[in-house]
Backbone bond lengths (Angstrom), bond angles and torsions (degrees), N, CA, C in turn:
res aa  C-N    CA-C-N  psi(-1)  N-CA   C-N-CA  omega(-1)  CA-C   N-CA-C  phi
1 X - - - 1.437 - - 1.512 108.14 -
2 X 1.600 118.27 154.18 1.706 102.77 171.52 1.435 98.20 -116.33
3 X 0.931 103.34 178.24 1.680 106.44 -159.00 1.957 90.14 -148.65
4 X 1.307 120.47 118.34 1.504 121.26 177.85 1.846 101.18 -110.84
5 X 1.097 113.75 140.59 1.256 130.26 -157.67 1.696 108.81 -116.08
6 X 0.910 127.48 101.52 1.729 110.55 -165.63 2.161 100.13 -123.45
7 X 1.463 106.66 155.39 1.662 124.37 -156.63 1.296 110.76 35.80
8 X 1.297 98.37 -130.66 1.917 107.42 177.59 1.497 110.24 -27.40
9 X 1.332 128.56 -62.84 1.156 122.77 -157.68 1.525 125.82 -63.64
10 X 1.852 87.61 -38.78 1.787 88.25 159.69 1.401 112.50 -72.99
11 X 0.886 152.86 -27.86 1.662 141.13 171.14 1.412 123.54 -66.08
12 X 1.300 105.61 -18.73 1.743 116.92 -173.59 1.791 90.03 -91.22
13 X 1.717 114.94 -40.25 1.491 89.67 -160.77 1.771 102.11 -81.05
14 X 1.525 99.73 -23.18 1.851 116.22 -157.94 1.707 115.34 85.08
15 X 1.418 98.77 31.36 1.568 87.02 -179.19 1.647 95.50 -154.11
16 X 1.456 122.00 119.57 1.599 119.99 146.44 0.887 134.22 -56.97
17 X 1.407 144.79 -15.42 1.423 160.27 123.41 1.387 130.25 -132.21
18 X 1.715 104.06 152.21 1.064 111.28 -157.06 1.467 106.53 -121.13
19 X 1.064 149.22 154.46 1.650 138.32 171.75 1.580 93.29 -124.19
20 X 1.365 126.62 108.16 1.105 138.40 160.38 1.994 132.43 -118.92
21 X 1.216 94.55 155.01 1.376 98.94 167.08 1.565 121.95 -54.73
22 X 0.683 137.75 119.87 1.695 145.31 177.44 1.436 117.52 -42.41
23 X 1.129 115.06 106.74 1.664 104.58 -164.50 1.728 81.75 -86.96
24 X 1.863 118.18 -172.15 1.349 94.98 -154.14 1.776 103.38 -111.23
25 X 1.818 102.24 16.35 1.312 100.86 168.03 1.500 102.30 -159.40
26 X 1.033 120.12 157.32 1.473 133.27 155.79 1.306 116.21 -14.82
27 X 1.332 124.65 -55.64 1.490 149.77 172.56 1.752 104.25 -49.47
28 X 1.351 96.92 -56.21 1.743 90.83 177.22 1.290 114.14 -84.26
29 X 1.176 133.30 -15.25 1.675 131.82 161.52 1.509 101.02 -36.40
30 X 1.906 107.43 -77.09 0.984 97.09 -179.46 1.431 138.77 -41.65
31 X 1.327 112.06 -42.10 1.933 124.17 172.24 1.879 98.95 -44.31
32 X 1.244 98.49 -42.49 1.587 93.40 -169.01 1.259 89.49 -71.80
33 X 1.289 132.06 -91.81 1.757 126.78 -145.08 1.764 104.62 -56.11
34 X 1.392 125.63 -26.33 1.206 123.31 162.79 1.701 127.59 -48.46
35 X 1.737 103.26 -35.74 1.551 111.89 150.95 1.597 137.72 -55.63
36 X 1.370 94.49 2.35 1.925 93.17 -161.86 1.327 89.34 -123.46
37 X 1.349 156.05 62.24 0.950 152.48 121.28 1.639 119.59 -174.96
38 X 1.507 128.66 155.40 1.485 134.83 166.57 1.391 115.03 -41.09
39 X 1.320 125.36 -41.26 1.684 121.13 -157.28 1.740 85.13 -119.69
40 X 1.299 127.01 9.15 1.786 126.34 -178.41 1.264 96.98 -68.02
41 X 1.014 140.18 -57.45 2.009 143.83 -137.95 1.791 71.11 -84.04
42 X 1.043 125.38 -89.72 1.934 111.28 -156.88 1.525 108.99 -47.15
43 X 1.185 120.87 -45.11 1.526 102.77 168.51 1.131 136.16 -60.30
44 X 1.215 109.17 -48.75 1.289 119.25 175.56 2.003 130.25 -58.83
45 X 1.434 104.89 -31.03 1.031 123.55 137.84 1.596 137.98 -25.35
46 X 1.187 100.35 -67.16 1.328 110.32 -178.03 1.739 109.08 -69.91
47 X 1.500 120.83 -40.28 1.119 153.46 -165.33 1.986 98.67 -38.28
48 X 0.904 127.01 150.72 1.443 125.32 168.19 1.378 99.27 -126.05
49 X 1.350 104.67 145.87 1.798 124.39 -164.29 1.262 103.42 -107.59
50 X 1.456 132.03 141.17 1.436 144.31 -165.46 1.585 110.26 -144.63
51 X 1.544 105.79 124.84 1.394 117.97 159.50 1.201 116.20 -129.05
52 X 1.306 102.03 152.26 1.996 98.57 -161.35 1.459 109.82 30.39
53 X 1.257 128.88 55.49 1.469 108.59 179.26 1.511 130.64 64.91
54 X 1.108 106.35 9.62 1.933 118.40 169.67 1.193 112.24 -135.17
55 X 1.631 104.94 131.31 1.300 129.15 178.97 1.582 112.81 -50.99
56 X 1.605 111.57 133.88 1.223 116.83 -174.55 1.542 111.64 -107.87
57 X 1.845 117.63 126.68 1.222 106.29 167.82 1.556 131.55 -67.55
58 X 0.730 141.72 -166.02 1.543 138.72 -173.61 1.718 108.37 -93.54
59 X 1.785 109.31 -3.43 1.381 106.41 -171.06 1.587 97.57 -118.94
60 X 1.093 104.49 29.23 1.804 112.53 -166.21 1.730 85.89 -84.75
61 X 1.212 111.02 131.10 1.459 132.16 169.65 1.936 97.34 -72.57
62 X 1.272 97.01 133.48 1.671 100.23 179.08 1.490 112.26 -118.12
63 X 1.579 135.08 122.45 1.505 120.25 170.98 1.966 86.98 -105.45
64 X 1.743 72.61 -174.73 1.160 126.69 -174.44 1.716 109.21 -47.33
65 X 1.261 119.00 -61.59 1.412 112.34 -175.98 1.483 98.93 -102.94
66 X 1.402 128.77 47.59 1.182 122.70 141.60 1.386 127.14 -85.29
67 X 1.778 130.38 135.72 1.692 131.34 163.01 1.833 93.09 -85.74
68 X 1.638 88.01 132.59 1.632 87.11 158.99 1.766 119.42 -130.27
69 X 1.123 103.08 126.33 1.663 106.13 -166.31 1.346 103.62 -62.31
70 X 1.398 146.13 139.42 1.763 156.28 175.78 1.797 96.00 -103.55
71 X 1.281 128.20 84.37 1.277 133.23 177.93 1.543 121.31 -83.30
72 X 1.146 137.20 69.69 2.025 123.52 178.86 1.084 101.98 -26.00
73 X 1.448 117.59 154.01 1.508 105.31 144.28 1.361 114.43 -71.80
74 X 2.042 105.96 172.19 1.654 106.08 -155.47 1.658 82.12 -136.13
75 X 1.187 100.78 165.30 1.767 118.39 -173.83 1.938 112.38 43.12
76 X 1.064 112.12 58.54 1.174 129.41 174.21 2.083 109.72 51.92
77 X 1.844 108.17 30.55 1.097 100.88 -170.67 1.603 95.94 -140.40
């Protein structure tokens, strides 16, 4: 799967995209990019997850040829 990372989140993980193995939900995406840096787990956290343009819950099943957008929130919300 690739995974694109945009403001904070790319700076917390150090990467604008990522090509990874599919962890097996939304929930473990986060566990993963929450592993790649000190200030990752609070950003990443807050972060809302996107496929095709819809918000992903944390129990969203993820394959293989899915992109998932890594969004901060923007204007202090």
């Amino acid at each position: 799967m690739r995974v694109r990372l945009f403001a904070a989140a790319a700076e917390v993980v150090g990467e604008q995209q990522l090509e990874l193995a599919p962890p097996p939900t939304a929930g473990g995406l986060r566990e993963v990019l929450s592993a790649r840096g000190a200030e990752a787990p609070r950003v990443i956290a807050r972060c809302a997850l996107l496929r095709d343009g819809k918000r992903l819950e944390n129990d969203a099943v993820l394959a293989a040829g899915d992109l998932v957008d890594v969004l901060p929130p923007f204007a202090g919300g």
